[in-house]
N, C-alpha and C positions, 0 to 999 in steps of 0.2 A: 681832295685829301691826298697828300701824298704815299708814296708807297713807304712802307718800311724797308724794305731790302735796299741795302747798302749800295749804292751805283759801281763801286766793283763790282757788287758779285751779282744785282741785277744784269747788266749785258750779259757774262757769259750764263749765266742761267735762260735766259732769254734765246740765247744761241742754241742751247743743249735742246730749249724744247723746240725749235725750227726742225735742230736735225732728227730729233726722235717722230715727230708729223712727217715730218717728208719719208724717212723710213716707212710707214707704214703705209704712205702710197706706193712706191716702188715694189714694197712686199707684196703688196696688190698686184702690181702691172707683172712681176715674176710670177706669181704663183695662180690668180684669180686671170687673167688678161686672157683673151684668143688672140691667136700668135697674129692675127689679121690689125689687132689694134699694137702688140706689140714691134712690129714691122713698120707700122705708123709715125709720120712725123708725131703726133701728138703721144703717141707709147714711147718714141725715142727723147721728145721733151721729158716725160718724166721718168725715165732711166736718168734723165741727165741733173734735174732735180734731185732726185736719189742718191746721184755719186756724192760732188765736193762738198756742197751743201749739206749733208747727209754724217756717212764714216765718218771722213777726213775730218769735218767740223768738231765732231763731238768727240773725236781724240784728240785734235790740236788742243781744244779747252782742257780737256780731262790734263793734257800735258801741264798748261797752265796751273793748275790747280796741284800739280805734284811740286811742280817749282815751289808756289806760294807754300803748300802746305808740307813741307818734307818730311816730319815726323823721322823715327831711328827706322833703321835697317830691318831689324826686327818685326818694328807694326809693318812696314812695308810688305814684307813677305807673307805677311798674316791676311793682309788686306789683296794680295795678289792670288795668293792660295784659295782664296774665299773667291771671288771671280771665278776661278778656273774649274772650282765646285763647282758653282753658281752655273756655267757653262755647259755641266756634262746636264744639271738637272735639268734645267730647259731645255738640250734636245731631247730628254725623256718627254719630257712632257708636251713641247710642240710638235713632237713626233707621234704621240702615245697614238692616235685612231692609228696611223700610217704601219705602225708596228703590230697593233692588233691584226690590222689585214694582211701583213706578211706571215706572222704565227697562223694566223687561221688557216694560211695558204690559199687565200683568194689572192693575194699579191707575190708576183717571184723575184722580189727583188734583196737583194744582201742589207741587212737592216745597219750592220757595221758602220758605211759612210753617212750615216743618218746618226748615229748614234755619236762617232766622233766629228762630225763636221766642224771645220774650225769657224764658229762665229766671232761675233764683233767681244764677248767674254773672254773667249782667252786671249784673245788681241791684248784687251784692258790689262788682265792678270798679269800674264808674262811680261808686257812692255811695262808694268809699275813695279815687277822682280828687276826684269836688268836693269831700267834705268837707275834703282834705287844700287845697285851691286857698282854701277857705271861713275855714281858720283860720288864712290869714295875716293875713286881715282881723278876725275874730273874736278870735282865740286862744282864751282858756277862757271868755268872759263868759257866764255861765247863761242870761240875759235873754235876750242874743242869738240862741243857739244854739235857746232855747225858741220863740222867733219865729220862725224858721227852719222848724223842725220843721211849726210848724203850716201857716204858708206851702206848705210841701210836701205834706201831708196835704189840703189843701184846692183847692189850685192846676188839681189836674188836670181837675177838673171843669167850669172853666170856660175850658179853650184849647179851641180853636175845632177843627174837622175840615177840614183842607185838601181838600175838593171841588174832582175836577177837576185836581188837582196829579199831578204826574210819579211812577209806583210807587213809583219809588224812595227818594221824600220819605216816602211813608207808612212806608216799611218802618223807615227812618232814626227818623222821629217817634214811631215805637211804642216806642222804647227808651226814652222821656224821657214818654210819658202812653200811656192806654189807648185806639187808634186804630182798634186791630183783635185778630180774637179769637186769634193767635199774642200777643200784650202779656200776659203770664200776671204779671209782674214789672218794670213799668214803672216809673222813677224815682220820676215821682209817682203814686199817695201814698208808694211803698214804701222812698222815700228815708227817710221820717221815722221808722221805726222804729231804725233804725243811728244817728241822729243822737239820737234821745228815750234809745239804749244808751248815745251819748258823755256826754249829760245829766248819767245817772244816775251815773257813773262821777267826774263834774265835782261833784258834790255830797255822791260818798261819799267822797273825796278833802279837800273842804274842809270838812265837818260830821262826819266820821265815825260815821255808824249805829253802829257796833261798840259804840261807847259806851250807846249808846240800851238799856236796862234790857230784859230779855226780856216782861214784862207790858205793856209799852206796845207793843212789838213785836206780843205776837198778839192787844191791842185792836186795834191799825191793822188786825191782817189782819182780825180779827171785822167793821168796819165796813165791807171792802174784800169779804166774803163776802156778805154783806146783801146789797150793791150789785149784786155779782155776781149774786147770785139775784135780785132783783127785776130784773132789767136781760137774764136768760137768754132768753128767747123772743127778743129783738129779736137778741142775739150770734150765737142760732141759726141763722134767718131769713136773717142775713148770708153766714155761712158754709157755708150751706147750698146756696146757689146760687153756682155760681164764678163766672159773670160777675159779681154785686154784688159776690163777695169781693175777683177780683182787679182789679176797678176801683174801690174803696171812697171812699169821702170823709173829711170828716173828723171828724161824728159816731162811726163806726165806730171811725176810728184811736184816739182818746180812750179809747173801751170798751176798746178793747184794750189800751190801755196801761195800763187801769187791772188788767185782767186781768190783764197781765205782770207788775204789781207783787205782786199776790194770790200768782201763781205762783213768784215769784222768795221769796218769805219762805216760804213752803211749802215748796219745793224745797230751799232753806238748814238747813228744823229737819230735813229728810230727811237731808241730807249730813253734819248735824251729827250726828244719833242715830243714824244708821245705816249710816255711813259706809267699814265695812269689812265690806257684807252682800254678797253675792255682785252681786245686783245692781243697785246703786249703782256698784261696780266698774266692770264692766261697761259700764255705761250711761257713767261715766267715759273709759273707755279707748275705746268709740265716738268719744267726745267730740273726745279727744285726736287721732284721726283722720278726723275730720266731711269734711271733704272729699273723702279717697276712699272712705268709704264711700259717700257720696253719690253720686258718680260712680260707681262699681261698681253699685250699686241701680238707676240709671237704665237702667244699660248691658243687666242683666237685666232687669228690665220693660218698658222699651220698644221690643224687640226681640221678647221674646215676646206684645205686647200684638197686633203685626201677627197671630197664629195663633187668639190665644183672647179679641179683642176683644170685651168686653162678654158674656163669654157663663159665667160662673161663679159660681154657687151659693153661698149661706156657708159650708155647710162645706170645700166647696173655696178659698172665698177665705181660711179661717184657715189650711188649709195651704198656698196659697202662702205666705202670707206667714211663718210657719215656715219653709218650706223659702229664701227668697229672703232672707231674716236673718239665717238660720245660712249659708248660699252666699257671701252678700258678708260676712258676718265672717269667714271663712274667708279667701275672696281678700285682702280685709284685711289679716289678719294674714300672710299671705304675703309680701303686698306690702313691707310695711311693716320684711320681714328683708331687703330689697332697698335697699341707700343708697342708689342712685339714683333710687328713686324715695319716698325719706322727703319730700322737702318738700312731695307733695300732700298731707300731714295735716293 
């Protein structure tokens, strides 16, 4: 039987729920991991799993999808604003034990950069406020949008560190470049991955790939494989340490978008040959709900990460991560027979 979901919006739905899985192993290996498996090539595999694969993917598409989907100015800002809610309330609540033990004062640590930590929400929010402000000025122009991108991808590296400045600025400043080590997902660079997704969207739109013969199709990706393998140590290297990952430049950004394209033609001949296998499915119907899964995964990790910080073994860390998969697709799909709360999907 075939699938119902449209072969547009199956791949990237498909994509979204790769990156939202691989998320919640990484969040493992950060938070559940002993530093002994984290120091590990197979901890540094999947730090590396967790980077392009990961963020990047599921903002490039989200980018995608603001292209196809533009709606006014207006909804956009609504839908931005709501994220950036959305954002403050989940560190409330992936935080909530962590904050308990700092009011109780069994923990002495400032609950502030816990409380504001820029995650991958207000990434979303902000970058679907300016992009949406961007293309009054822009509209579709490729050239434009490409300049843009790299502007962002590169920018952050050279604003200056307010020394000296009022807290509040820094806390403010961390949402828009990397200031402090709560900035996990700071504008710049991480704007340019959702705008490099509007891109690609702006050019399968006016060129249409679809037409593009399937042999030229998987020489692209053969020379896009090369690259990738000769170019692996440094992708590693990158992703392997989260402060370079999530303050990157914009040699990195590049790599990975070349990676994203590797990935996205790959991901396509998956959905296309195997597209009613269990799990493709799966990984689909994730998709379709990437946001509360997301949310739910946070909500069990980093609630239990306050009990069993850093202190878990591999084979315990492949059953967490079983067990907290199967836990939030479950609440998931619960959720998700509840109308009121369908629109977190």
């Amino acid at each position: 039987m075939k699938s119902k979901i449209p072969a547009r919006k199956a791949l990237p739905d498909f994509m979204k729920g790769i990156a939202v899985v691989l998320m919640i192993q990484v969040h493992l290996t950060e938070l559940f991991a002993v530093s002994t498996f984290s120091e590990s090539l197979a901890g540094r595999i999947s730090l590396f799993l967790g980077g392009v694969p990961a963020a990047p993917l599921f903002m490039a598409v989200m980018g995608w999808f603001i292209a196809a989907n533009p709606g006014g100015l207006k909804r956009q800002f609504k839908r931005g604003l709501k994220l950036i809610g959305w954002g403050f309330l989940l560190n409330i609540g992936m935080n909530f034990h962590l904050f308990l033990k700092i009011f109780s004062g069994k923990f002495d640590l400032d609950p502030l950069p816990y409380f504001f930590g820029v995650d991958i929400l207000f990434l979303a929010g902000l970058s679907i406020i300016i992009i949406a402000v961007l293309r009054v000025a822009l509209n579709n122009h490729i050239a434009a949008w490409l300049a843009v991108a790299l502007i962002a991808a590169a920018a952050g590296k050279y604003l200056p560190s307010p020394d000296g400045a009022q807290p509040w600025l820094t806390y403010v400043l961390s949402y828009f470049y990397g200031l402090s080590w709560w900035s996990y997902f700071p504008v710049l660079p991480w704007m340019a991955y959702p705008i490099f997704g509007f891109v690609f969207f702006l050019i399968y739109h006016e060129f249409d790939p679809a037409v593009i013969p399937i042999k030229k199709k998987l020489g692209f990706a053969g020379i896009l494989l090369v690259i990738f393998l000769l170019t692996f140590r440094y992708g590693l290297s990158v992703s392997a340490e989260l402060t370079a990952y999530y303050h990157h430049g914009l040699i990195f950004t590049l790599w990975a978008v070349m990676f994203l394209l590797l990935l996205t033609i790959m991901f396509s001949l998956i959905v296309s040959l195997k597209g009613d296998s269990l799990a493709v499915k799966y990984l689909k119907w994730v998709g379709r709900y990437v946001t509360s899964f997301y949310v739910i995964q946070w909500l069990l990790i980093g609630n239990m990460a306050t009990i069993i910080y850093k202190s878990l073994e591999l084979p315990f860390l492949i059953f967490s991560f079983i067990l907290i998969t199967a836990a939030t697709s479950l609440l998931v799909w619960l959720w998700s027979k509840k109308s009121v709360f369908r629109y977190l999907g």
